[in-house]
C-alpha positions, -999 to +999 in steps of 0.1 A: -292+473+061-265+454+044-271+422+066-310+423+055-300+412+014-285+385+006-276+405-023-252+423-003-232+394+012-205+398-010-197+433+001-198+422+040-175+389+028-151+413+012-149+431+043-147+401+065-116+388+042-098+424+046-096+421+080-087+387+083-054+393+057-048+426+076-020+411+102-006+387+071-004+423+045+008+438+076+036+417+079+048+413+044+050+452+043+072+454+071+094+428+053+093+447+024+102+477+042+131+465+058+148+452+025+139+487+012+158+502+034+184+479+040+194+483-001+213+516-002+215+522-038+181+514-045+170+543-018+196+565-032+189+566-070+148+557-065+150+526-085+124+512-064+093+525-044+090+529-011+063+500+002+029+515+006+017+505+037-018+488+043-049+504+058-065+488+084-100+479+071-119+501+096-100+533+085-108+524+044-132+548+030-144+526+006-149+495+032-188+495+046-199+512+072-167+536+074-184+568+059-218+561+073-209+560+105-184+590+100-202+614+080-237+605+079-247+593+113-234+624+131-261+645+111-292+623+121-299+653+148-299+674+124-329+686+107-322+681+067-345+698+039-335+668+014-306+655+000-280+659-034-264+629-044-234+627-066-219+588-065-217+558-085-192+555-105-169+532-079-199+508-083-200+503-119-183+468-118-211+459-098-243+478-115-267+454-113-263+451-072-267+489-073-301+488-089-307+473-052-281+493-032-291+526-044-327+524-037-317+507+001-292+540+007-318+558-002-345+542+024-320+534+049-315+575+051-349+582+046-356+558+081-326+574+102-347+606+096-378+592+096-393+613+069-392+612+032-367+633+024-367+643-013-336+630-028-323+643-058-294+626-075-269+633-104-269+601-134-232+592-140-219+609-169-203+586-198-168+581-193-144+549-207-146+533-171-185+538-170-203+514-185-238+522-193-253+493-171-248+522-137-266+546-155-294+523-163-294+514-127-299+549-115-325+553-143-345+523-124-344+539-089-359+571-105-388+553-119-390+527-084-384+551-060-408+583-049-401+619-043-363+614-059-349+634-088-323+623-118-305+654-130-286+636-161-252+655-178-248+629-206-241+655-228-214+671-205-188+637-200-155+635-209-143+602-223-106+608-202-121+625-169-144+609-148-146+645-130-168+669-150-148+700-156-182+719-153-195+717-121-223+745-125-245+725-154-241+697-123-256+722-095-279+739-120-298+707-130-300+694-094-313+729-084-341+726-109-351+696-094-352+711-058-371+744-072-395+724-090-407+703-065-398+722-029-399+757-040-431+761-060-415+773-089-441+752-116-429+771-147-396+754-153-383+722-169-365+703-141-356+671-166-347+661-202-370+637-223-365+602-203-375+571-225-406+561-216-422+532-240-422+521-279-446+506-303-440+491-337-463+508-363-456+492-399-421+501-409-417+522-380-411+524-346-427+550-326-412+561-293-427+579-263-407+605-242-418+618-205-409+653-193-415+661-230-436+699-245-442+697-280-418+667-291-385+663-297-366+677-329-326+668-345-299+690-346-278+688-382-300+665-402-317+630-394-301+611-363-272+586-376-259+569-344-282+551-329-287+508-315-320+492-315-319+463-293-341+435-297 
């Protein structure tokens, strides 16, 4: 899958380049751990670290392929009634690949199955090493992609942990997604208002919400902090 973008060259290259400095890192940490070692007062008081040694390439969770092939594959017996989905944030540097990585996960799975499995997924929540370009790129595999669901917990991120202390608001949404559309239950709402489109009417600009009953009202007076981009 990642060979079949060129879009994705630069993840394959990264690998390629890991291995080849593997043997060079590998010998620089044995030097290192030698003078470590050899320097008796520095491993007495704990003036300085103990070298971290490198990881070969192949057993690197975030190199490509590794958790695929170790925690996915294994499973493609299996029969599977859909899928959660709570990742991202590692990709943030690179959103705008993921708003074609996402979507290829996503089909990649749905072909090792061969069936569309719903997939329901959980937007990142805002956080100071989270810039909002992710989000937006899980926002467009929503709207590209079928029979997916985005449970969003903007209102539950903490700007100094990029691990929600709430966990049950996480599994809640994501659940209403799954009862929604697998379970038959058609009297709930399974998603907050998603932006949908704008038009300028005078002075004023009206916007348009989906997943919307009976508009949308402000909490403690007219809304202050907001960015109209143009």
């Amino acid at each position: 899958m990642l060979e079949s973008d060129k879009d994705f060259a630069s993840i394959l290259n990264r690998y390629d380049s890991s291995l080849k400095k593997y043997l060079g890192n590998l010998k620089e940490y044995e030097q290192e751990l030698r003078e470590w070692k050899s320097d008796s007062a520095k491993l007495q008081d704990g003036t300085q670290r103990k070298p971290v040694k490198p990881l070969f390439p192949e057993k690197n969770s975030k190199s490509p392929m590794v958790l695929y092939n170790a925690m996915i594959h294994p499973l493609i017996s299996f029969t599977l009634k859909g899928v959660i989905w709570y990742q991202g944030g590692s990709n943030a540097g690179r959103a705008y690949q993921y708003r074609k990585l996402f979507p290829a996960l996503i089909k990649s799975w749905r072909n090792d199955w061969k069936e569309n499995l719903p997939f329901y997924f959980v937007q990142i929540a805002p956080h100071r090493q989270q810039n909002p370009e992710i989000r937006e790129a899980q926002l467009f595999t929503f709207k590209a992609i079928s029979n997916t669901g985005m449970a969003v917990i903007t209102d539950w991120g903490d700007s100094v942990g990029i691990h929600l202390r709430n966990k049950e608001v996480v599994g809640e949404r994501l659940a209403l997604w799954a009862l929604a559309k697998n379970y038959g239950k058609r009297d709930i709402a399974y998603s907050g208002p998603l932006y949908q489109s704008m038009k300028i009417e005078g002075s004023k600009i009206i916007l348009h919400f989906d997943f919307i009953d009976g508009g949308l009202k402000t909490k403690g007076g007219d809304l202050k902090e907001f960015t109209i981009a143009v």
